[in-house]
C-alpha atoms as a printed R data frame, in Angstrom:
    type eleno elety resid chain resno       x      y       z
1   ATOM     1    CA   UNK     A     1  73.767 58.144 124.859
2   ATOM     2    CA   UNK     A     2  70.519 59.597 123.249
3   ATOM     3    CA   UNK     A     3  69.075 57.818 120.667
4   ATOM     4    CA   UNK     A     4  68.421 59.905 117.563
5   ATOM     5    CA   UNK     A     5  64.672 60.890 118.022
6   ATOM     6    CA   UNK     A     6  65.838 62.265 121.891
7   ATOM     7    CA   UNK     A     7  68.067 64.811 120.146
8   ATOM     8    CA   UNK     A     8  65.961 65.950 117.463
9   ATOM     9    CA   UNK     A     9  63.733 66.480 120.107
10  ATOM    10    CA   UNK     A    10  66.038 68.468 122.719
11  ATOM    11    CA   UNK     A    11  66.598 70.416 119.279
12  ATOM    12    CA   UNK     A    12  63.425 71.376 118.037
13  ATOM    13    CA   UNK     A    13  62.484 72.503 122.414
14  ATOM    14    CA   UNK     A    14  66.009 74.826 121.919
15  ATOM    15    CA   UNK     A    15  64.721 76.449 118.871
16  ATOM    16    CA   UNK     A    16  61.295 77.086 119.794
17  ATOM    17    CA   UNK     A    17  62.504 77.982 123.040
18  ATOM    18    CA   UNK     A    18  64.581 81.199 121.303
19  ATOM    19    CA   UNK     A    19  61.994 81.660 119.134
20  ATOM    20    CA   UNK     A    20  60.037 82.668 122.069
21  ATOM    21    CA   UNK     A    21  62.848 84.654 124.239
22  ATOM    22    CA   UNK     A    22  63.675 86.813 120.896
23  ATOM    23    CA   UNK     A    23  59.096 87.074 120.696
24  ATOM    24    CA   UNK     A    24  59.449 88.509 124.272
25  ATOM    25    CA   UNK     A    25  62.242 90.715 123.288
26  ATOM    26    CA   UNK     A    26  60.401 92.411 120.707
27  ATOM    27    CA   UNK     A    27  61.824 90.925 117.527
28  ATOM    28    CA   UNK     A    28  59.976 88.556 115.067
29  ATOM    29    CA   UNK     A    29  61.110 85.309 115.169
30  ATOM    30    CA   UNK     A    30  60.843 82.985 112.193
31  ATOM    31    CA   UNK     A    31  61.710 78.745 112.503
32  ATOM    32    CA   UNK     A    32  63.062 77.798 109.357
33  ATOM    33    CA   UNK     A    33  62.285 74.375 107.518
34  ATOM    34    CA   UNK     A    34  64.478 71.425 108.966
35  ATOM    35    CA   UNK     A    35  66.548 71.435 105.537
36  ATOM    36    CA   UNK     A    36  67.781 75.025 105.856
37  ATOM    37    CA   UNK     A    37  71.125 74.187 107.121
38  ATOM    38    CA   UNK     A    38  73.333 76.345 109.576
39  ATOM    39    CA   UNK     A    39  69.932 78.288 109.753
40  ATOM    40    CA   UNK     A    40  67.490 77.829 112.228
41  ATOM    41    CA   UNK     A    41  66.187 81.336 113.058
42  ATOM    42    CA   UNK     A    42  65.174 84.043 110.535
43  ATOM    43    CA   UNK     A    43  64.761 87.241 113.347
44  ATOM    44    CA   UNK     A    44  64.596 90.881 112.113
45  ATOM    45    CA   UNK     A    45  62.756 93.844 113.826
46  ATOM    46    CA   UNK     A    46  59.636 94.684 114.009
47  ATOM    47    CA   UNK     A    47  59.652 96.822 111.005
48  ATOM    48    CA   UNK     A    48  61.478 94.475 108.984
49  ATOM    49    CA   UNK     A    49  64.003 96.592 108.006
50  ATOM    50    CA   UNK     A    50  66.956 94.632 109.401
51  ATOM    51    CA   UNK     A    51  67.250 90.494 109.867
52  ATOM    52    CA   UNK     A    52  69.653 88.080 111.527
53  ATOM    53    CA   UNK     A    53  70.299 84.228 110.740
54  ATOM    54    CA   UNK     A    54  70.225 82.518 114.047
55  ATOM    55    CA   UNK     A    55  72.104 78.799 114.411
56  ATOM    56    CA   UNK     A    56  70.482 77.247 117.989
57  ATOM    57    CA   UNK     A    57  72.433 74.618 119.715
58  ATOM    58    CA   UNK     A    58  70.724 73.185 122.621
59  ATOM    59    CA   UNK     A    59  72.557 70.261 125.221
60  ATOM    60    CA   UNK     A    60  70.255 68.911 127.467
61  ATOM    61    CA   UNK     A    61  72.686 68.917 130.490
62  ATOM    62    CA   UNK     A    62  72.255 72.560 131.667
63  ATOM    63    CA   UNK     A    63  76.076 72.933 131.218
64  ATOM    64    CA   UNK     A    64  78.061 75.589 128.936
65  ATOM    65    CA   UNK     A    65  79.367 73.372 126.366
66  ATOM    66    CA   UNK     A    66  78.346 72.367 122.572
67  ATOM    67    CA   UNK     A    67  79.030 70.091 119.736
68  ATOM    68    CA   UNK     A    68  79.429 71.444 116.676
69  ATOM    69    CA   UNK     A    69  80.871 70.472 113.316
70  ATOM    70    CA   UNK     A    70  83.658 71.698 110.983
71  ATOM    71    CA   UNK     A    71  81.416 73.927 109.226
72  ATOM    72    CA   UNK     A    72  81.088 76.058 111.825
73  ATOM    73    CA   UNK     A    73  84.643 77.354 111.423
74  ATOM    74    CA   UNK     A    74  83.479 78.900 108.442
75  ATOM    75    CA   UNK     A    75  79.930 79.461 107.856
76  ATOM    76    CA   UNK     A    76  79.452 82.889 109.550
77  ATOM    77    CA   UNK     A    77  79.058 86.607 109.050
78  ATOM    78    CA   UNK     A    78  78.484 89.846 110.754
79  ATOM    79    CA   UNK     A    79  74.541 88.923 110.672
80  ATOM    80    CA   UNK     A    80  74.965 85.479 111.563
81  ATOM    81    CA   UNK     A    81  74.464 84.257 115.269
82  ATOM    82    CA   UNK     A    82  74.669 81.101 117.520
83  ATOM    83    CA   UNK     A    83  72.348 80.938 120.081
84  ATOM    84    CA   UNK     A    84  73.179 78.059 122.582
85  ATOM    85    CA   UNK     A    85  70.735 76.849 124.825
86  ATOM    86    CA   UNK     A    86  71.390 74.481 128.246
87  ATOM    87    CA   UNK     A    87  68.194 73.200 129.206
88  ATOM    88    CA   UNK     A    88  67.106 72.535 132.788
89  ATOM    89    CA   UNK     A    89  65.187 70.466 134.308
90  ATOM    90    CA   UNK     A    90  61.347 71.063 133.734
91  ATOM    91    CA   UNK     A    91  59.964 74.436 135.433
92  ATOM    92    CA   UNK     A    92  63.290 75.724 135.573
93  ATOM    93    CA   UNK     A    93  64.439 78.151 133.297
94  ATOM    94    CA   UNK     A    94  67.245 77.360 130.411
95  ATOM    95    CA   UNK     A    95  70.294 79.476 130.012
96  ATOM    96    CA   UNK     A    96  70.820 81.219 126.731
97  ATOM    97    CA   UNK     A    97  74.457 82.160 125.417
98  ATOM    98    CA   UNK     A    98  74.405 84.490 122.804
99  ATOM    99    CA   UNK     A    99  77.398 84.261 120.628
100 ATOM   100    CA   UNK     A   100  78.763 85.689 117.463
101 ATOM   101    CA   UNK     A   101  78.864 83.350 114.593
102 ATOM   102    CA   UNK     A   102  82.838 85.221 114.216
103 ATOM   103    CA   UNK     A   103  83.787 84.275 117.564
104 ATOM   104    CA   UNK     A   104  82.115 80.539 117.332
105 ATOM   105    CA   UNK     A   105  84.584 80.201 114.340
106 ATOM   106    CA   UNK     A   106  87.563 81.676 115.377
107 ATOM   107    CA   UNK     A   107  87.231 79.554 119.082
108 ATOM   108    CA   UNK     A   108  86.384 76.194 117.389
109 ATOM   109    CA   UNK     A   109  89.444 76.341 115.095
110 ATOM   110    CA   UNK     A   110  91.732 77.568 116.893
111 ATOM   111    CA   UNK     A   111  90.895 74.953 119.833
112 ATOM   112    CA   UNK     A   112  90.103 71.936 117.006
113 ATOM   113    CA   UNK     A   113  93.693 73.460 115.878
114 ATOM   114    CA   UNK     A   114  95.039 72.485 119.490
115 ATOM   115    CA   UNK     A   115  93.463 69.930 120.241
116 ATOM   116    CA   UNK     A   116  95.151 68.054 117.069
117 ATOM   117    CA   UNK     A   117  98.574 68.884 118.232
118 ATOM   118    CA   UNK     A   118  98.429 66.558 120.916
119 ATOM   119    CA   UNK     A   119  98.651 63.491 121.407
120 ATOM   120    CA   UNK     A   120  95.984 59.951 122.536
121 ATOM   121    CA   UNK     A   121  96.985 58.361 125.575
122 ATOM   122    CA   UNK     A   122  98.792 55.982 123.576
123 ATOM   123    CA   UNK     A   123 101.066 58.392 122.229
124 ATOM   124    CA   UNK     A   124 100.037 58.309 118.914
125 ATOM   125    CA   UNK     A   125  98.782 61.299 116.785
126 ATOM   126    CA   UNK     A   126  94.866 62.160 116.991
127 ATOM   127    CA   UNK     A   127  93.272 62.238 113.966
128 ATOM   128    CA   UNK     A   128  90.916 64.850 112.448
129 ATOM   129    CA   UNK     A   129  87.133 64.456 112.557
130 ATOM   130    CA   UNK     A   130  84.273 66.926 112.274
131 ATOM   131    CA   UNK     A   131  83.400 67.164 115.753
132 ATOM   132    CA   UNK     A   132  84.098 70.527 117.181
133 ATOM   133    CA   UNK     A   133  83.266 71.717 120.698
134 ATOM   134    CA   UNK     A   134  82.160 75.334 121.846
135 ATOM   135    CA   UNK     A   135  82.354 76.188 125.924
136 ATOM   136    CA   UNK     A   136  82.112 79.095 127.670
137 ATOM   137    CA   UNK     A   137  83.322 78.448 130.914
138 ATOM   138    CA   UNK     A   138  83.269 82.017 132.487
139 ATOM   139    CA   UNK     A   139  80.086 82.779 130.919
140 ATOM   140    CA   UNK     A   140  81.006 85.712 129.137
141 ATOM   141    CA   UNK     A   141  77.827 85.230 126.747
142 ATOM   142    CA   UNK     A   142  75.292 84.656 129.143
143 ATOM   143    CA   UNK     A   143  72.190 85.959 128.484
144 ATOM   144    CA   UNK     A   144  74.264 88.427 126.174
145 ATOM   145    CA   UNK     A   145  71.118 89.632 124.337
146 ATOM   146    CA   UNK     A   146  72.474 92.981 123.536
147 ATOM   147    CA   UNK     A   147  74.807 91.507 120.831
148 ATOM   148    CA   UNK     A   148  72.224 91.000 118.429
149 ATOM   149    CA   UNK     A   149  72.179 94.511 116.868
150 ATOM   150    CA   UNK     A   150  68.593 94.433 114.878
């Protein structure tokens, strides 16, 4: 398991990593301060006429699944996004899933919602905690830039 300076560090690379892809896609990208919670990205368009709140997740493992927590089932909005980032290995490029903060809540509460109803291996009854997970197995948000509407 990482120790607690690791993740901070796999992160900060995942936000300033979007930062850059939404630079290179013509937006302006703002990092907000660490205490800003659920909001990592300020982006609008160049004009500053419209803006987005960006949340980045980032797992260092290159695969398409996140931890959240149980705010995420309700902390969004039609101008609030997830952007989760799978880092590769150095020189290779990280995938970006661009997600709806809507769908993020609707998935991690209805699957936090099932996952509850079952059972431990030792037949007892799981209890809550605020650990929620976000996949996308078939990929459906990959590299889904297009969502953002600014």
């Amino acid at each position: 398991m990482k120790n607690k300076l690791e993740s901070t560090l796999v992160g900060v690379a995942g936000e300033y990593l979007v930062a850059g892809e939404l630079s290179l896609r013509g937006y302006i990208a703002s990092i907000t301060l660490r205490n800003s919670r659920g909001i990592d990205i300020i982006a609008s368009n160049p004009d500053g006429s419209k803006s987005i709140s960006i949340q980045v997740k980032t797992n260092s493992n290159g695969g398409s699944k996140w931890i959240l927590n149980q705010k995420s089932e309700t902390f969004y909005s039609d101008n609030h996004y997830y952007i989760l980032v799978a880092l590769k290995a150095l020189g290779e490029r990280s995938k970006y899933y661009i997600v709806p903060s809507k769908v993020v809540a609707k998935y991690v509460s209805t699957t936090h919602s099932e996952w509850l109803k079952g059972k431990k291996s030792d037949g007892s009854a799981r209890k809550d905690s605020a650990v929620r997970n976000f996949k996308d197995p078939n990929e459906k948000y990959l590299e889904a830039w297009d969502l953002i509407s600014i």
